[in-house]
Backbone as a chain_set.jsonl record, in Angstrom:
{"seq": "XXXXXXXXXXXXXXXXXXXXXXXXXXXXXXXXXXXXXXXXXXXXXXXXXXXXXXXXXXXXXXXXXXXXXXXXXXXXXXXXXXXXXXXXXXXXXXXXXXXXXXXXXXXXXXXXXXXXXXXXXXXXXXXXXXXXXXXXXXXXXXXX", "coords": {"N": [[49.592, -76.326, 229.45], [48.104, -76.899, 231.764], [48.741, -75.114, 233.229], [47.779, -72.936, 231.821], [44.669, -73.323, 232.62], [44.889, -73.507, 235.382], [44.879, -70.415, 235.384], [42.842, -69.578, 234.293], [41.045, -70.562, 236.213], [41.641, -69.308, 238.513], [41.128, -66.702, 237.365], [38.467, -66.544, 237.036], [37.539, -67.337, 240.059], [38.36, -65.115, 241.238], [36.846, -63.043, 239.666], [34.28, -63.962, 240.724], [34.263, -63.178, 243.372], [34.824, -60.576, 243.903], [32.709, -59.509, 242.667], [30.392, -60.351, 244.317], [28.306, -59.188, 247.128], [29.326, -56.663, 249.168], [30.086, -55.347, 252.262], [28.16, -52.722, 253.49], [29.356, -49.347, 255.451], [28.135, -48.288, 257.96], [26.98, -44.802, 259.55], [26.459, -43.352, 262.127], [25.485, -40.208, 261.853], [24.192, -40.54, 259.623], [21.785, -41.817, 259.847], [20.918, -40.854, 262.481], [17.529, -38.61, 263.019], [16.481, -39.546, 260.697], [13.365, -40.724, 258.66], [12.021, -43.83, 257.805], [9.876, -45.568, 255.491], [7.728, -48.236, 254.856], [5.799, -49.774, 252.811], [2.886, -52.055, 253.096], [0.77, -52.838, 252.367], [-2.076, -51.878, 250.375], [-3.087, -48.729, 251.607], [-1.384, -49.029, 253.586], [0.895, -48.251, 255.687], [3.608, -48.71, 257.264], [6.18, -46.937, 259.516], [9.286, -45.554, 260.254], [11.05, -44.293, 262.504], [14.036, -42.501, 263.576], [15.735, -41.014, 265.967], [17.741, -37.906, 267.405], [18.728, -38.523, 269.98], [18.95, -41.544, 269.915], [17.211, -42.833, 269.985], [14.786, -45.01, 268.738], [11.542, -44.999, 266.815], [9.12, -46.564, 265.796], [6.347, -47.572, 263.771], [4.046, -49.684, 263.488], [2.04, -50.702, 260.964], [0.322, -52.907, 260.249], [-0.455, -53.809, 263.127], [-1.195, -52.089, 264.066], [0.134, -50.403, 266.394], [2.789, -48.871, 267.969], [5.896, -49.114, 268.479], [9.265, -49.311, 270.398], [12.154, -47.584, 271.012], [15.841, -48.301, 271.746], [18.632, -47.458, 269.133], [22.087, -48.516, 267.414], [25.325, -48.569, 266.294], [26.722, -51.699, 264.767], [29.422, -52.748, 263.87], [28.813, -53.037, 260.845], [26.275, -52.788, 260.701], [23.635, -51.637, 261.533], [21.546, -51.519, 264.401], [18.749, -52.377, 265.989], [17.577, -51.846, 269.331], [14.441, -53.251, 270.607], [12.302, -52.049, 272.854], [9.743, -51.798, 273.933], [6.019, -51.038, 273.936], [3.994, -49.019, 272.896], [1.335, -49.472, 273.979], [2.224, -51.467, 276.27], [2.105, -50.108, 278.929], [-0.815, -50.337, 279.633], [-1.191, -53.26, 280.812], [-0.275, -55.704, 283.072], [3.115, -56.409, 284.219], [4.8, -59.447, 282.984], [2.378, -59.873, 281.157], [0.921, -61.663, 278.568], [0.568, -60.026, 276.275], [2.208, -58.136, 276.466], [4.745, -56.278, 274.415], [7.288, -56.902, 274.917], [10.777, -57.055, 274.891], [13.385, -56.912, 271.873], [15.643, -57.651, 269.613], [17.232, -56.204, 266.212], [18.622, -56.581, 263.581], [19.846, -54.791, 261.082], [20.47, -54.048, 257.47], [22.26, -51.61, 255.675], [21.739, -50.248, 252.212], [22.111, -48.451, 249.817], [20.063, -46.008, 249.825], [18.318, -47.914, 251.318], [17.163, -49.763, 253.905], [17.17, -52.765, 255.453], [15.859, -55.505, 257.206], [17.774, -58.247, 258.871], [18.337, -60.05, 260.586], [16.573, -61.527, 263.671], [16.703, -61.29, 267.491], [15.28, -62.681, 270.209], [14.365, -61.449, 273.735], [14.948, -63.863, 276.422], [14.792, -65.051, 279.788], [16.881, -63.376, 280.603], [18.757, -63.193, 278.412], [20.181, -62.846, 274.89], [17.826, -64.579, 272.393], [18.364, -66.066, 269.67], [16.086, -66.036, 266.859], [13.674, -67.574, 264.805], [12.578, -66.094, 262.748], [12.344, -65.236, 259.68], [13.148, -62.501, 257.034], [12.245, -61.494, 254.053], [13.621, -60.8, 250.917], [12.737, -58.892, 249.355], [11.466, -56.858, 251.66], [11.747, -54.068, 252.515], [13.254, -50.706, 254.325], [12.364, -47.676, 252.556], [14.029, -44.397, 252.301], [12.426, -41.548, 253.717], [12.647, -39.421, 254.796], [15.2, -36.394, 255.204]], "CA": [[48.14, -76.351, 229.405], [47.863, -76.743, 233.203], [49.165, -73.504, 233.886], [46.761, -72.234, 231.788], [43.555, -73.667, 233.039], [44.356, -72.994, 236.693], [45.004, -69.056, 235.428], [41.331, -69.356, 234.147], [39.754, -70.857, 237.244], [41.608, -68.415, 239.35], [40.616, -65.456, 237.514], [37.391, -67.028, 237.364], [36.939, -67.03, 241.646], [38.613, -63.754, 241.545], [35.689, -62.303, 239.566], [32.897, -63.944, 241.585], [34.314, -62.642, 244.971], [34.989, -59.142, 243.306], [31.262, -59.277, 241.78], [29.444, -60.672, 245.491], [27.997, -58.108, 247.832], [29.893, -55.722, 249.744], [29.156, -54.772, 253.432], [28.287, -51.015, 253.165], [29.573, -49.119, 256.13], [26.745, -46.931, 258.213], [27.946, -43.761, 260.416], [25.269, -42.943, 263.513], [25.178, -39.53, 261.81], [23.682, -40.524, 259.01], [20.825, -42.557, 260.508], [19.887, -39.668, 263.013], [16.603, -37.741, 262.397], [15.878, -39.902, 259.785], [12.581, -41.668, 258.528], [11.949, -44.706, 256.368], [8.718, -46.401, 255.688], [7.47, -49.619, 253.699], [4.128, -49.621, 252.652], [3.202, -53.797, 253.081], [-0.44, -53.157, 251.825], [-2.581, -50.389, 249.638], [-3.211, -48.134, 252.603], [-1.128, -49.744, 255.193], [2.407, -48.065, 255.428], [4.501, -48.74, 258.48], [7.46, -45.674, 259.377], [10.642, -46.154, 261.619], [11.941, -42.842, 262.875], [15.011, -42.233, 264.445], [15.641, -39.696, 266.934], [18.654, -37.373, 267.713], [18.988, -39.195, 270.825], [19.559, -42.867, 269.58], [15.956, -43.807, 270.499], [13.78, -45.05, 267.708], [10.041, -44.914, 266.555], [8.492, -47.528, 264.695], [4.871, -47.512, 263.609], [3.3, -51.081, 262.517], [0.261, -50.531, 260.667], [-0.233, -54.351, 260.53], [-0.386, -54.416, 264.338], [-1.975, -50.634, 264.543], [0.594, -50.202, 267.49], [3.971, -47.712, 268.121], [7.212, -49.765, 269.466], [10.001, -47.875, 270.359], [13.592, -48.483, 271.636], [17.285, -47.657, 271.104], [19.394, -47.992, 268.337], [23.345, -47.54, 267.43], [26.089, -49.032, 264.729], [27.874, -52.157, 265.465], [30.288, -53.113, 262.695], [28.231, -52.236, 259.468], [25.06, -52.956, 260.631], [22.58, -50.812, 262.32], [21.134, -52.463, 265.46], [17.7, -51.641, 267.422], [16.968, -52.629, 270.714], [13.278, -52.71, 271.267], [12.31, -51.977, 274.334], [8.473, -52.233, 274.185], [5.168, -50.555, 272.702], [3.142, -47.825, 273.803], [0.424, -50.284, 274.734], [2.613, -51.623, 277.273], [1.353, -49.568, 279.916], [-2.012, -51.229, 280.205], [-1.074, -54.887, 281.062], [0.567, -56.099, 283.934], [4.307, -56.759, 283.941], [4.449, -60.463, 282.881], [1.161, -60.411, 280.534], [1.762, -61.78, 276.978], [0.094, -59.326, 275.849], [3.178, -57.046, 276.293], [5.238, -56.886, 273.444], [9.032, -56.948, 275.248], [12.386, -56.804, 274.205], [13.935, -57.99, 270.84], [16.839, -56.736, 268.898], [17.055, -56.358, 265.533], [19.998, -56.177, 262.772], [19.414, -54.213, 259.783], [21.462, -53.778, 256.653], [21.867, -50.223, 254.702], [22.262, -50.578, 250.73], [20.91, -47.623, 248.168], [19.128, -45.557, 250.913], [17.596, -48.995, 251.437], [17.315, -50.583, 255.532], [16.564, -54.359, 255.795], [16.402, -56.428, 258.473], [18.669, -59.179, 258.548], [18.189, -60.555, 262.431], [15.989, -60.931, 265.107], [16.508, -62.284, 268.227], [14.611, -62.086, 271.509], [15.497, -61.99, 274.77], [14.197, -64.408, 277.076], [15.307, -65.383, 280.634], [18.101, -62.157, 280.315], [19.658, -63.451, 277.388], [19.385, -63.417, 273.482], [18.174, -66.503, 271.636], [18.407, -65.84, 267.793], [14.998, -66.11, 265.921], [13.594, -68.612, 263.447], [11.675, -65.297, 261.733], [13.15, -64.844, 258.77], [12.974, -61.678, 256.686], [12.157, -61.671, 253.057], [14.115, -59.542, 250.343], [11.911, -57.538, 248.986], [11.298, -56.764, 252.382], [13.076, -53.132, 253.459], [12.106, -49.429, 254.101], [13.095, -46.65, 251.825], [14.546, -43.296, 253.301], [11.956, -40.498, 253.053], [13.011, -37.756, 255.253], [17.172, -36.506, 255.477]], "C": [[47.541, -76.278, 230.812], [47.657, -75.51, 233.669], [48.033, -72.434, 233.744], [45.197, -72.046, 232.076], [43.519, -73.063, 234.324], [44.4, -71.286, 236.335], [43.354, -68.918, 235.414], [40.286, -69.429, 235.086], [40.293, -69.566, 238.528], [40.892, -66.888, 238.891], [38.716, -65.5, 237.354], [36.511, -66.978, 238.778], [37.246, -65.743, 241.476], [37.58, -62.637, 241.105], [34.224, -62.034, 240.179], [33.391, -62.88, 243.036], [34.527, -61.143, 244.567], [33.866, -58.912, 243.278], [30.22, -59.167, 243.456], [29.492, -59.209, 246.3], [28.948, -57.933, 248.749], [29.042, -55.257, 250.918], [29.306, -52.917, 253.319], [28.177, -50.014, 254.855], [28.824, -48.076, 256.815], [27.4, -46.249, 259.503], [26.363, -43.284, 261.13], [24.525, -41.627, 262.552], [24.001, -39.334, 260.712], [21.928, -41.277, 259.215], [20.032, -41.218, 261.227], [18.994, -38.573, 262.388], [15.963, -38.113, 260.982], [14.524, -40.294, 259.739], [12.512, -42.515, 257.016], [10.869, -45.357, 256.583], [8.821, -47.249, 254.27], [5.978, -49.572, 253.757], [4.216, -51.685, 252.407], [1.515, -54.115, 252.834], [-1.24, -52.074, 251.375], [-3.189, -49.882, 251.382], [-2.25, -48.107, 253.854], [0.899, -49.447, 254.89], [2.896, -47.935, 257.048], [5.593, -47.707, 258.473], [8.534, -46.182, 260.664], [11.167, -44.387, 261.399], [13.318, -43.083, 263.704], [15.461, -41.241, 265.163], [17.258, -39.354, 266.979], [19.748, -37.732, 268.715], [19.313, -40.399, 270.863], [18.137, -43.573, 270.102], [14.996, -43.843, 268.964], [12.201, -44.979, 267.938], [9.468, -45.852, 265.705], [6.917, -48.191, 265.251], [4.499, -48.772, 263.029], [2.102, -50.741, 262.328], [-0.291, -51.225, 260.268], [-1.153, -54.409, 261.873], [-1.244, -53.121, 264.888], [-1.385, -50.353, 265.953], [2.437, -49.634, 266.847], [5.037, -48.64, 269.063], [7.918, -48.653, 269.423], [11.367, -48.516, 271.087], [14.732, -47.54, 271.638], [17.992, -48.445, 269.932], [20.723, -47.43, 268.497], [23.952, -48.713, 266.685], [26.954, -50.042, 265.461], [28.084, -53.094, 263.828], [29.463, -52.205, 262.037], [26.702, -52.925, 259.36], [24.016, -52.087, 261.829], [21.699, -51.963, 263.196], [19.593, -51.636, 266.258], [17.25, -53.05, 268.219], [15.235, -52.367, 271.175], [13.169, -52.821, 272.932], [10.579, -52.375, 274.734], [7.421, -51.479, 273.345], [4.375, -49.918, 273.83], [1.961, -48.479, 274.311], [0.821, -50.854, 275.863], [1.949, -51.587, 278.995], [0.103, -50.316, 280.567], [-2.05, -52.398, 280.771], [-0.41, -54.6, 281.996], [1.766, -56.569, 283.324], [3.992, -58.643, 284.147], [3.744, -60.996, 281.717], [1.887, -60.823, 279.198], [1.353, -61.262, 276.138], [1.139, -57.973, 275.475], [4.189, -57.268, 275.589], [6.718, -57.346, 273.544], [9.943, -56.898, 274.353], [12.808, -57.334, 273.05], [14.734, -57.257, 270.328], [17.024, -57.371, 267.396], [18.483, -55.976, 264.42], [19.523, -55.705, 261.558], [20.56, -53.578, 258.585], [21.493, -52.282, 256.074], [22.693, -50.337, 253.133], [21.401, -49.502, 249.849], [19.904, -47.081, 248.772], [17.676, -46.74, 251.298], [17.775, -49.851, 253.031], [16.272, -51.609, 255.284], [16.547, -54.872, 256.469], [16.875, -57.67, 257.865], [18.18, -60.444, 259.582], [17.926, -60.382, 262.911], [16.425, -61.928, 265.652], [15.541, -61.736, 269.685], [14.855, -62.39, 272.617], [14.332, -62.232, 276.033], [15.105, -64.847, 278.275], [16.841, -64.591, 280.977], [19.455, -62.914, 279.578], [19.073, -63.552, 275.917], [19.323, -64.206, 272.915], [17.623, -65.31, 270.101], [16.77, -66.559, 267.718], [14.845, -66.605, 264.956], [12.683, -67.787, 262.41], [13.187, -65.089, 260.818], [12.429, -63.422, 257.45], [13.058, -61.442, 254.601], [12.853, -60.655, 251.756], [13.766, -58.916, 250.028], [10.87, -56.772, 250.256], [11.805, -55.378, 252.96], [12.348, -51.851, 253.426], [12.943, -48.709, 253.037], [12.845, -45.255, 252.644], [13.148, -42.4, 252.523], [11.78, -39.413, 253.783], [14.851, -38.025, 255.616], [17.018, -36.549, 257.02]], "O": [[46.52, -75.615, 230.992], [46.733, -74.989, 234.294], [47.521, -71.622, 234.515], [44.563, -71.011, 231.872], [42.61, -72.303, 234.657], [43.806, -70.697, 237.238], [42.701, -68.32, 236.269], [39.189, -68.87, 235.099], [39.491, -69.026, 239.29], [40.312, -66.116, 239.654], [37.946, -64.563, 237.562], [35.309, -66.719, 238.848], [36.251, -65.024, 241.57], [37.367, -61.614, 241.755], [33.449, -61.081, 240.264], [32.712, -61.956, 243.483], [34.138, -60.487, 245.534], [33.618, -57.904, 243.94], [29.508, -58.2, 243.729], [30.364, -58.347, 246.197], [29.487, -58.934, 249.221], [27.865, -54.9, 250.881], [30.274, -52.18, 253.13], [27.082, -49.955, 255.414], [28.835, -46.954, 256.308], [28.124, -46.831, 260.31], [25.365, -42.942, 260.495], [23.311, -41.694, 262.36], [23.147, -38.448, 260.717], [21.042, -40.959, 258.422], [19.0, -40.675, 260.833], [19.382, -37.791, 261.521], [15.227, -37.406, 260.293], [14.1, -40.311, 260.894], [12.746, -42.218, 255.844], [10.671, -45.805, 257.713], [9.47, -47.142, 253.229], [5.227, -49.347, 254.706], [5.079, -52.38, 251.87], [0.999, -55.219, 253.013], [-1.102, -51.099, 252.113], [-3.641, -50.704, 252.179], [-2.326, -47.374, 254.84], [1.758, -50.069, 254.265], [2.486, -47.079, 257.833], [6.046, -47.51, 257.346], [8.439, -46.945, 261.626], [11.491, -43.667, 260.455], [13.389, -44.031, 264.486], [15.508, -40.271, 264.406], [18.061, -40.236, 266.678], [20.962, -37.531, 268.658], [20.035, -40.683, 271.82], [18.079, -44.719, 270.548], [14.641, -42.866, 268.305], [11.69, -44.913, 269.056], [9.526, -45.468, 264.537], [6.483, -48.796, 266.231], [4.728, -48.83, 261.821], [1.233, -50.51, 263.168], [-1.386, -50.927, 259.792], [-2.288, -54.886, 261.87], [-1.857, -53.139, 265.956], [-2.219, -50.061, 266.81], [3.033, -49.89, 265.802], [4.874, -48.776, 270.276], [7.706, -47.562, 268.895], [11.516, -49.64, 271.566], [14.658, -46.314, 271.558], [17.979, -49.665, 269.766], [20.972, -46.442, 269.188], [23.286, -49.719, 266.443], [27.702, -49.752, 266.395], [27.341, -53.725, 263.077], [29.29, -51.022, 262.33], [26.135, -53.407, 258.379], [24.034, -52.323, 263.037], [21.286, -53.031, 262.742], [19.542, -50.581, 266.891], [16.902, -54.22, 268.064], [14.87, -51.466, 271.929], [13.752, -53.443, 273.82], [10.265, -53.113, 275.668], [7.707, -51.221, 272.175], [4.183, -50.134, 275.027], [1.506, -47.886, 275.289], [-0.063, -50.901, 276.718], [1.56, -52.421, 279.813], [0.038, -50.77, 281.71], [-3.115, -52.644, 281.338], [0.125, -53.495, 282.084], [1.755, -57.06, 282.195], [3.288, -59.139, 285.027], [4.042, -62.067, 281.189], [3.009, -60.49, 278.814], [1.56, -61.74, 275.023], [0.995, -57.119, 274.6], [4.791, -58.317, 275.818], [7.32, -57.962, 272.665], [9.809, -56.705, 273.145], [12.612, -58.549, 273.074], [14.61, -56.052, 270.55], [17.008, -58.584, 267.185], [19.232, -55.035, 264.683], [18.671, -56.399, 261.002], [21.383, -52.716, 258.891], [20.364, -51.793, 256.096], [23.904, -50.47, 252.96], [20.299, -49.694, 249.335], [18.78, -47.473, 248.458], [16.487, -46.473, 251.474], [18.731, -50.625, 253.087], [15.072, -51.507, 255.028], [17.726, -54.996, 256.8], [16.573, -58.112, 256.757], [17.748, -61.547, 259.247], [18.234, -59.305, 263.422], [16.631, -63.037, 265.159], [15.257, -60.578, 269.993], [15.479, -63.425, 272.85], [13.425, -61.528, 276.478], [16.268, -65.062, 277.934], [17.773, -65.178, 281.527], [20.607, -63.121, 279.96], [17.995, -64.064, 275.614], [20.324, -64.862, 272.626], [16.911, -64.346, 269.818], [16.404, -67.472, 268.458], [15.617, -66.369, 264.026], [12.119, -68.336, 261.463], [14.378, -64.907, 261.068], [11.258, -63.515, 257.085], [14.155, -61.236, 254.082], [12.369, -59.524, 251.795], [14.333, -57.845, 250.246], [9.792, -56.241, 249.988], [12.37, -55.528, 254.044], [11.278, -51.661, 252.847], [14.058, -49.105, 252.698], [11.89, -44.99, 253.373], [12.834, -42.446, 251.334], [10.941, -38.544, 253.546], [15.512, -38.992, 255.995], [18.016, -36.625, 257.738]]}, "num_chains": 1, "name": "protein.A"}
């Protein structure tokens, strides 16, 4: 009777960990020249481009401002490095007005990109981020 209980609880874990999500493996090539946007209010659709070059585009149409950066694949997660925002320019280096650096981790599932992780980098190092990113939260692909 033993024998047969632990068979049950093992094939029991063996189904959950079979069943749980799967990291889905993303290739640079597929990313380049893409775009994906999220619409996050009737009118108000934000876009993330990606360039040929490994530099991104991302439009907030919360913030009515253009960041921009690099991205590239580490493990099975797509990574951008912001670098700053086309407003930039105007402020003095320093102001807090300028939007600086942060890096971001983003998942790919079902032509679906989420962010996972921000952190930002303060004093030339990254501190992890207490923003957290909501699931129904992601863009969908709408150019190859």
């Amino acid at each position: 009777m033993k024998i047969y209980k632990f068979l049950i609880l093992f094939t029991i874990v063996l189904l959950v960990q079979c069943t749980g999500k799967t990291a889905v493996k993303i290739s640079i090539e597929e990313i380049k020249g893409t775009e994906w946007d999220i619409t996050i209010a009737e009118g108000c659709i934000s876009i993330l481009s990606f360039m040929d070059d490994n530099t991104y585009i991302d439009y907030n149409c919360e913030m009515e401002d253009t960041l921009y950066g690099s991205y590239k694949i580490e493990g099975n997660n797509l990574v951008l490095y912001q670098e700053g925002s086309i407003y930039d320019k105007i402020y003095d280096e320093g102001s807090p007005h300028r939007i600086g650096k942060a890096k971001f981790k983003l998942s790919l599932n079902n032509d679906k990109l989420r962010y996972i992780l921000r952190e930002d980098y303060f004093d030339g190092e990254w501190t992890k981020s207490k923003h957290t990113f909501p699931e129904d939260y992601y863009y969908n692909k709408i150019k190859q």
